[in-house]
C-alpha positions, -999 to +999 in steps of 0.1 A: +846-159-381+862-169-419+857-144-445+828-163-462+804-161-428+815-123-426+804-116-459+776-132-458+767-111-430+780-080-448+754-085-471+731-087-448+737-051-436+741-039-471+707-056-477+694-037-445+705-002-455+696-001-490+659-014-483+664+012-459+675+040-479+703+040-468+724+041-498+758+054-493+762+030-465+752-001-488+783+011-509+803+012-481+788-020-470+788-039-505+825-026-509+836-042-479+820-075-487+839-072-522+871-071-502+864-106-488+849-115-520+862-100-553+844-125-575+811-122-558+788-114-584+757-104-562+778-079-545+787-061-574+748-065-583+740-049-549+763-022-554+751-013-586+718-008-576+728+015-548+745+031-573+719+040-593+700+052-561+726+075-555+721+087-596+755+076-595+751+059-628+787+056-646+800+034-614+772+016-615+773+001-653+810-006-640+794-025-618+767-043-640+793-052-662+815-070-639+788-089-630+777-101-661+817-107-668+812-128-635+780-143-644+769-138-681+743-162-682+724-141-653+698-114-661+701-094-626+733-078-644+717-076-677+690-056-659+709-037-635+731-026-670+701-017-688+690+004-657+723+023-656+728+029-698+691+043-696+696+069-670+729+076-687+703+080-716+717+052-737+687+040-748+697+018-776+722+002-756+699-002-725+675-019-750+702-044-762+711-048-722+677-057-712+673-081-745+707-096-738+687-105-699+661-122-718+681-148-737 
């Protein structure tokens, strides 16, 4: 199996255990798929959403950033960064984030 069919499949799984709640092993999942894929900017999405389930919120703007450094022109990143900067009660900054989405 080449790298690109197993992450795609990682994602999968990552998919699976965050819908499931599941959220440390999305991580774990999401961060294994990176490994295969450093430039994938859905993982990093992925990841920072579980993240944030895990009110692990610092790791994941770290996250939401490098997707939008991946992608700028997507609004998943801009949202998942706004989502982070709030909790990390940012609130001017999550405003901007989301805004920045909407362009």
């Amino acid at each position: 199996m080449d790298s690109q069919t197993q992450a795609k499949d990682l994602k999968e799984k990552g998919n699976e255990a965050f819908n499931n709640g599941r959220y440390e092993a999305a991580v774990e999942i999401f961060t294994k798929a990176l490994e295969l894929e450093p430039e994938n900017e859905v993982f990093y999405s992925n990841r920072s959403a579980a993240y944030t389930k895990l009110n692990n919120f610092t790791k994941a703007l770290e996250d939401a950033e490098y997707t939008i450094k991946l992608k700028p022109n997507w609004a998943r990143g801009y949202s998942r960064k706004g989502t982070a900067l709030y909790w990390l009660k940012q609130f001017s900054l999550a405003v901007a984030a989301f805004q920045a989405g909407l362009e």
